[in-house]
N, C-alpha and C positions, 0 to 999 in steps of 0.2 A: 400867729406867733409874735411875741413883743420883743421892742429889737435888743434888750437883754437878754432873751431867752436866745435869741437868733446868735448873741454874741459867744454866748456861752457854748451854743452847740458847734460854732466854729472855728474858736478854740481846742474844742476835743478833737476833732478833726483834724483839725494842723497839725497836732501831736502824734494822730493816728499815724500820718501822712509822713513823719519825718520816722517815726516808728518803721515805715513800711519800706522807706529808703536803706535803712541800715539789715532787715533783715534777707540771707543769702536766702538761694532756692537751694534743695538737696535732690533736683530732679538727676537722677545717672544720664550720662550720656556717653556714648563712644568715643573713643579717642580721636580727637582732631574734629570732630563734628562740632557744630553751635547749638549751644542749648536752648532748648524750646518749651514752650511753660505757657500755659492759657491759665488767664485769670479768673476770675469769676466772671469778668463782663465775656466773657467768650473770644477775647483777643488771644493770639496767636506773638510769642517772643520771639521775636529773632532782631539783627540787626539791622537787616532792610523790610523791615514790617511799615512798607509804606506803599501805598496803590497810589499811582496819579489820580490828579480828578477827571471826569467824563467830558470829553470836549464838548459836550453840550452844559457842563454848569460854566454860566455867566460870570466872571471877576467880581467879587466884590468890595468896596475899601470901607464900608459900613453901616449900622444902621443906627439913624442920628434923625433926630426933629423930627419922627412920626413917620419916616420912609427909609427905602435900600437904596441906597448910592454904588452903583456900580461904577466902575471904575474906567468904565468907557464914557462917562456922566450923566448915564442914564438914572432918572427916579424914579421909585415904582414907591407908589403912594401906598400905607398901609389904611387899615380901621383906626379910626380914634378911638382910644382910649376911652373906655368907657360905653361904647357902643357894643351893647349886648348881643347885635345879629349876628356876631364872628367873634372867635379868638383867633390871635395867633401864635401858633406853635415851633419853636425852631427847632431842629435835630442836628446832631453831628456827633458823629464817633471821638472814644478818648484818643489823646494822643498817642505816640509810639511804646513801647514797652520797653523798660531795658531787659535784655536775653538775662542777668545774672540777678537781678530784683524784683521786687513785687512792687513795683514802683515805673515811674516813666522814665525814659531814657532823657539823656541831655536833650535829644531833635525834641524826642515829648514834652517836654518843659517848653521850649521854643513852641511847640504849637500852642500849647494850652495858650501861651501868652500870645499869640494871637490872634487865637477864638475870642479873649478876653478883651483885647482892642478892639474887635469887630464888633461886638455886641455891646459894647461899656455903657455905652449909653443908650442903649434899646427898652429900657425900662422895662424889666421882664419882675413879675409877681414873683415867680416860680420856677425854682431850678431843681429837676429829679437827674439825677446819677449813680448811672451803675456798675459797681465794681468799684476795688482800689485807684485801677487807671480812670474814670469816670471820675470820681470823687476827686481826684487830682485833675484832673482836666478843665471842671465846671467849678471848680471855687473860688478861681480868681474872680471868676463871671458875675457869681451870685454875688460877692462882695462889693463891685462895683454898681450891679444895680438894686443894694441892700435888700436884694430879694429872699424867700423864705428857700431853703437847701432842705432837699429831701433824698432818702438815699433810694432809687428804685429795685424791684426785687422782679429780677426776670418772671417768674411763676405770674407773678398778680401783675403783668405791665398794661394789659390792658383793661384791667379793670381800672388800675391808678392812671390810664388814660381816661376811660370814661369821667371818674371824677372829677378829672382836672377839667373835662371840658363842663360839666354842670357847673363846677363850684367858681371857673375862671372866664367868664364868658364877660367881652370886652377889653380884657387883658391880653397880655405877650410871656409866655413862657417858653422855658429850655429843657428838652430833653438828651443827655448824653449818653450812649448806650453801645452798644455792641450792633456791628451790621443786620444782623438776625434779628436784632429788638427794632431798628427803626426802619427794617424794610417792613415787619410785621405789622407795625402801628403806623404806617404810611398806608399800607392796604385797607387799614380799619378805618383811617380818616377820611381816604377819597373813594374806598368800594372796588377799588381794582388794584394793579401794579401801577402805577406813573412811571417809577423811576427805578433805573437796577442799580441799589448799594454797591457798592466794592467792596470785597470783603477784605478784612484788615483797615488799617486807619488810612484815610485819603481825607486830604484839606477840604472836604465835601460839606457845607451846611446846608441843611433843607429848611425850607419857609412853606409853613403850611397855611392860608387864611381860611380856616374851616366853619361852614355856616352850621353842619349836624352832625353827626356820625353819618359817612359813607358820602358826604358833599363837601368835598372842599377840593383850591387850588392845592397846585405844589409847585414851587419853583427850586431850582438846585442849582445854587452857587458854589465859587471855590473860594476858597481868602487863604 
């Protein structure tokens, strides 16, 4: 995609995006209850739609100069660029939902920007997102590493897995998806469970360096 073409489709999006702010939900609900509403990515509204991260994912403060800097100082070196025996894949759930919008809540905003910090300079080819809260989530992200934005479609996620690994192979791409999409395509990448998602949104990013279908790491951070 030429980065006219890229600019243009990002622009429609933004619109979509501020479109999706202003429109209410007309879900009923009982008197005095909070309104609850799943998106397309399969998130769940309400106003504590947030799961802690798993005491076992690592701090992270970023991924910068070809590696993860965790925040203890530890570096965990990635593939270079360019080296076709691996891609790597990162995952992380969209941010918070607001209970009354089809859109993010303030906290979700707040996350997205700091998915968007963490990754700024990760150099990712390829950002797939799903759902409105997805699409809002991962577009700060793709902007900063002028990567191509794609919107993913539950049905086909692992086929537009498989592709991405043929067609991106020595590169760093983003998946943003609903807990059900990236525990699914975390099982297709390493061939078993690694890691148990949270379901609903948790500060959780996954790094996957995959050498084939059903061989790869998985490490799980938090930021």
């Amino acid at each position: 995609m030429t980065h006219s073409k890229l600019f243009i489709v990002l622009i429609l999006l933004t619109i979509n995006v501020l479109a999706c702010k202003n429109e209410p939900t007309n879900t009923p609900q009982e008197q005095g209850a909070a309104p609850i509403q799943a998106d397309s990515a399969g998130q769940v509204a309400s106003a504590t739609n947030h799961v802690a991260a798993p005491s076992t994912a690592k701090p992270i403060n970023a991924v910068v100069n070809g590696s993860i800097q965790l925040k203890d100082g530890t570096q965990i070196a990635l593939p270079k660029d360019g080296d076709k025996s691996s891609i790597v894949v990162f995952f992380a759930t969209p941010g918070a939902k607001s209970p009354e919008m089809t859109a993010l809540s303030n906290e979700g905003v707040a996350q997205a920007g700091r998915l968007t910090r963490t990754l700024a300079s990760a150099k990712l080819s390829v950002v797939w997102a799903e759902g409105n809260t997805g699409m809002q989530s991962a577009l700060g992200t793709a902007k900063e590493n002028a990567a191509e934005f794609n919107l993913l479609e539950p049905a086909t996620s692992n086929e537009t897995l498989k592709e991405t690994l043929h067609n991106q192979m020595g590169k760093k791409v983003l998946f943003v998806a609903s807990p059900a999409i990236i525990s699914d395509l975390l099982v297709q990448l390493a061939g078993k469970q690694v890691v148990q998602v949270p379901s609903g949104y948790s500060p959780v990013l996954y790094c996957a360096t995959v050498r084939a279908m059903g061989d790869a790491d998985v490490l799980e951070m938090s930021y």
